[in-house]
C-alpha positions in Angstrom: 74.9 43.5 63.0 77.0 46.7 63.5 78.8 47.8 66.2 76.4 50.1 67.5 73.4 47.7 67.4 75.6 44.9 68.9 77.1 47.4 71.6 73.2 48.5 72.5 72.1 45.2 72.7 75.2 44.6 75.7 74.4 47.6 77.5 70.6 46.2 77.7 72.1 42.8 78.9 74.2 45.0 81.5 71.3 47.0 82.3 69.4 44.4 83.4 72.2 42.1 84.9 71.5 41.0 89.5 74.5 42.8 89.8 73.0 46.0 89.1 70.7 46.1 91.9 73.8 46.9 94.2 75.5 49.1 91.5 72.5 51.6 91.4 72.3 52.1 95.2 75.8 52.5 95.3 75.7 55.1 92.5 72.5 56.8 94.2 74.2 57.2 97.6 77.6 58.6 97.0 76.3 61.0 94.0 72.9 61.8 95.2 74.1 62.1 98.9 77.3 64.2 97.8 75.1 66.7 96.1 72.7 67.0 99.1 75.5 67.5 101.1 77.4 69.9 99.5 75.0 72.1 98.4 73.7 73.0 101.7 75.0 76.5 102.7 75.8 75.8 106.2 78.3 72.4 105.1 81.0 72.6 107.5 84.0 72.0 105.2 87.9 73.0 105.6 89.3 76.0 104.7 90.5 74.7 101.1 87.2 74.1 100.1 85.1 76.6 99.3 81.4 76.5 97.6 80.5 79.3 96.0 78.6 77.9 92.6 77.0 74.8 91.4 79.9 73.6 89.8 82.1 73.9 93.2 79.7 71.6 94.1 80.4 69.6 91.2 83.7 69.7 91.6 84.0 68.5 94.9 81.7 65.7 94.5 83.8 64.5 91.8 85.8 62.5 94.5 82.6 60.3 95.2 82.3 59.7 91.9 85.2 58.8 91.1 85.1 56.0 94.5 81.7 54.7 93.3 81.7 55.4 89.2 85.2 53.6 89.0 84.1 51.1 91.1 80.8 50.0 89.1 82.9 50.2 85.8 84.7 47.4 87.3 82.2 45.4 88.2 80.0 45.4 85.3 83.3 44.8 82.7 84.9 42.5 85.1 83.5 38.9 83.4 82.8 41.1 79.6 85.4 38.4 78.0 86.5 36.4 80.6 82.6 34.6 81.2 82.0 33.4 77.7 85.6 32.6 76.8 85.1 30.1 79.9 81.7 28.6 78.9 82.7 28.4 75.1 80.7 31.1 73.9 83.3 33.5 73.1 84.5 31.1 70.4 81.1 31.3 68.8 80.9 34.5 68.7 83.9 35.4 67.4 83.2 32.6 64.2 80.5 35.0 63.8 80.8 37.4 60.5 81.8 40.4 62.0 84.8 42.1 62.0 86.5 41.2 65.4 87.6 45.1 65.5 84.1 45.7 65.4 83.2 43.6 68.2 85.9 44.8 70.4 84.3 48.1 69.9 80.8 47.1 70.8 82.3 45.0 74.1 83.8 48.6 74.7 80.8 50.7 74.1 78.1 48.4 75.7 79.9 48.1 79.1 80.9 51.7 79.0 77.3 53.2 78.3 76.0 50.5 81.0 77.8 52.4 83.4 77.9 55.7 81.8 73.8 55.8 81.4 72.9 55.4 85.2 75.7 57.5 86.5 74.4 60.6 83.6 70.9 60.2 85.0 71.8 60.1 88.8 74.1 63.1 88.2 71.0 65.4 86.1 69.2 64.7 89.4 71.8 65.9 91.4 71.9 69.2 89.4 68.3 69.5 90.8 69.2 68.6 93.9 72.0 71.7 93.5 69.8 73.8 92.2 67.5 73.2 95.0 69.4 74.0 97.7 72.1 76.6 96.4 69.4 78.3 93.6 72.7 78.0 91.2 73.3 75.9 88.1 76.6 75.9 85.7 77.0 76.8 82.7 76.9 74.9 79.3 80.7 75.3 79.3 81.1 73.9 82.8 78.7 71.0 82.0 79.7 70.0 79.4 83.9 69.8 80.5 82.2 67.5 83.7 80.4 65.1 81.5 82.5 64.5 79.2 85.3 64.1 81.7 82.9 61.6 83.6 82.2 60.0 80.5 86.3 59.8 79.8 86.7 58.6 82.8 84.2 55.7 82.9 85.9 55.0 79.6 89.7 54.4 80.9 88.6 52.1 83.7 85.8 50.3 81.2 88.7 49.5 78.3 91.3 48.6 81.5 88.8 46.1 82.9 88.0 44.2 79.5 91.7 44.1 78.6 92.2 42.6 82.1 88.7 40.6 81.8 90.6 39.1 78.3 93.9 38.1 80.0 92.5 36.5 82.6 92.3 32.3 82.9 89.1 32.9 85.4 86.7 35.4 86.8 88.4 35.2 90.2 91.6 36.6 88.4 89.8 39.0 86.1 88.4 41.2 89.3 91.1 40.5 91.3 93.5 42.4 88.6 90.3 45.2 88.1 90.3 46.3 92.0 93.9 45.9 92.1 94.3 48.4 89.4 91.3 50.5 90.9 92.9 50.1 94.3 96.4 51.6 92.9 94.6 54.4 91.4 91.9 55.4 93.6 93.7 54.6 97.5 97.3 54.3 96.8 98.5 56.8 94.2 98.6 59.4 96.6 101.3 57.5 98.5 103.1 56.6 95.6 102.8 60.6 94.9 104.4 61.1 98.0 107.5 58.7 97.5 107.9 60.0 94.3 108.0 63.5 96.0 110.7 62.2 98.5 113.0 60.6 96.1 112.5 63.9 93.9 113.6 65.9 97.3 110.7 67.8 98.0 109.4 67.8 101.4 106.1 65.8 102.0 105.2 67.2 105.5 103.9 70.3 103.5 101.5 68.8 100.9 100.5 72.8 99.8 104.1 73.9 99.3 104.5 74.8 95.2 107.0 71.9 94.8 104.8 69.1 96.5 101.9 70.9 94.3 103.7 70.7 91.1 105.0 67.0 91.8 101.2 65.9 92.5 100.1 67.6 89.1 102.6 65.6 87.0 102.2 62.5 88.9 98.4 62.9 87.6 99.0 62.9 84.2 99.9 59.0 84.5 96.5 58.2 86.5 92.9 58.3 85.2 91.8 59.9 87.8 94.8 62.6 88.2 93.8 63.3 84.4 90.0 63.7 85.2 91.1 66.2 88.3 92.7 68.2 85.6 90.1 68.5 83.0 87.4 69.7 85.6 90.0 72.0 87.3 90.2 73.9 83.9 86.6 76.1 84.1 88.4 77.0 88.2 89.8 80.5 88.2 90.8 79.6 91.7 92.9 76.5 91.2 96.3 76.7 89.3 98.4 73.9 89.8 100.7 75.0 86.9 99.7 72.1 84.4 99.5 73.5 81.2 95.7 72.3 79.2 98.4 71.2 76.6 99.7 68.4 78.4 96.2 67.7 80.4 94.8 67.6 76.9 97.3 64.9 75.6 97.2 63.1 79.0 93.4 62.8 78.0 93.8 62.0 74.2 96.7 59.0 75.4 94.3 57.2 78.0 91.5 57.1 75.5 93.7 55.8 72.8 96.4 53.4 74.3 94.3 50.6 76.6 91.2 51.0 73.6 93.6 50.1 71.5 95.0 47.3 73.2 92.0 45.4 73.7 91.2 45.6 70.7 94.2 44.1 69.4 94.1 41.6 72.1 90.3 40.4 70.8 91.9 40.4 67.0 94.4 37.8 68.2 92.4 36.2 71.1 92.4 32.5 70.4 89.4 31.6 72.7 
């Protein structure tokens, strides 16, 4: 069995895991909800946001996504090792003939497309739901940057989750590390932004000022989801926060490599 096969055959398992039946509503309320929301032309929003196309739209419901996307990554990788390294089946598999490289990479791919899938489908209805109410759609170009920076995204916190999932003793430990992580990341990076900012000497009562601006772009490169704010700032004429794509696109190409990487290593030497 090849990794693809093996990783399909996990994302059915996911697929049709109890835990799903809260992941879905989840899903279906913060991205369906966001893009009814947004799109209707009398939203009363601040003055920082403005809606003009389909993709602002996009754009701005990127923030529910990321709180409910993030969040279901988590919870369908959170027991991906840790639950049959505890009831012994983990050492079977790995006795298995296949390459345990191989089977890291179908882990990877079958929780990520479990999560990736339901969030793809629920955002092409949203376009409709956009389309519907603003009579807009975006472009290929603008499309294609959002899905493939969901689909990096979904990615980080899937590989994060298994690594964690693979160092953990119990399944208690292994989503107490994945929400601590998602926590840091999703609720408390902007206050670490902010220390950073203070120590740095840059005034934090004025989060617009170009300093505070500039801090907050670099402090993004180090968080998944300050790198997917970057990538689907790039098709914006409007926003500039002086990040250069160069350094966004090696941001992206070092979160997809390093923690992949990592637990993959960590299932080649994984004594179960």
């Amino acid at each position: 069995m090849n990794a693809l096969s093996l990783g399909i055959h996990i994302m059915k398992e996911r697929l049709t895991a109890g835990r799903m039946m809260v992941i879905w509503p989840l899903l279906a309320m913060f991205i369906l909800f966001s893009s009814w929301g947004l799109s209707d032309p009398k939203v009363n929003l601040p003055s920082s946001i403005i809606i003009d196309s389909a993709y602002d739209v996009m754009f701005v419901s990127t923030a529910f996504i990321i709180f409910s996307a993030t969040l279901g990554a988590v919870l369908i990788s959170f027991d991906g090792v840790s639950r049959d390294r505890l009831s012994g089946v983990l050492e079977v598999k790995l006795s298995q003939p296949i390459n345990r490289s191989i089977f890291a990479k179908a882990l990877l791919f079958g929780h990520w497309s479990a999560i990736f899938l339901p969030v793809m489908i629920l955002n092409s209805i949203g376009l409709f739901v956009i389309w519907y109410r603003l009579g807009d759609l975006p472009s290929l170009e603008e499309f294609f940057i959002h899905t493939l920076g969901t689909a990096l995204l979904l990615l980080w916190y899937t590989s994060i989750q298994l690594l964690a999932s693979s160092w953990a003793k119990d399944l208690g430990s292994s989503i107490a590390v994945g929400l601590g992580v998602w926590m840091i990341f999703t609720l408390l990076w902007l206050v670490l932004t902010t220390v950073v900012a203070g120590l740095s000497g840059v005034g934090v009562d004025d989060m617009s000022s170009k300093d505070y601006v500039r801090i907050d772009a670099i402090m993004d490169l180090f968080s998944p989801n300050g790198v997917y704010h970057h990538l689907l700032e790039m098709p914006l004429d409007d926003v500039d926060r002086g990040m250069s794509p160069l350094y966004i696109s090696i941001a992206a190409i070092l979160w997809s490599i390093i923690p992949v990487h990592l637990f993959t290593r960590r299932i080649e030497r994984l004594h179960p």
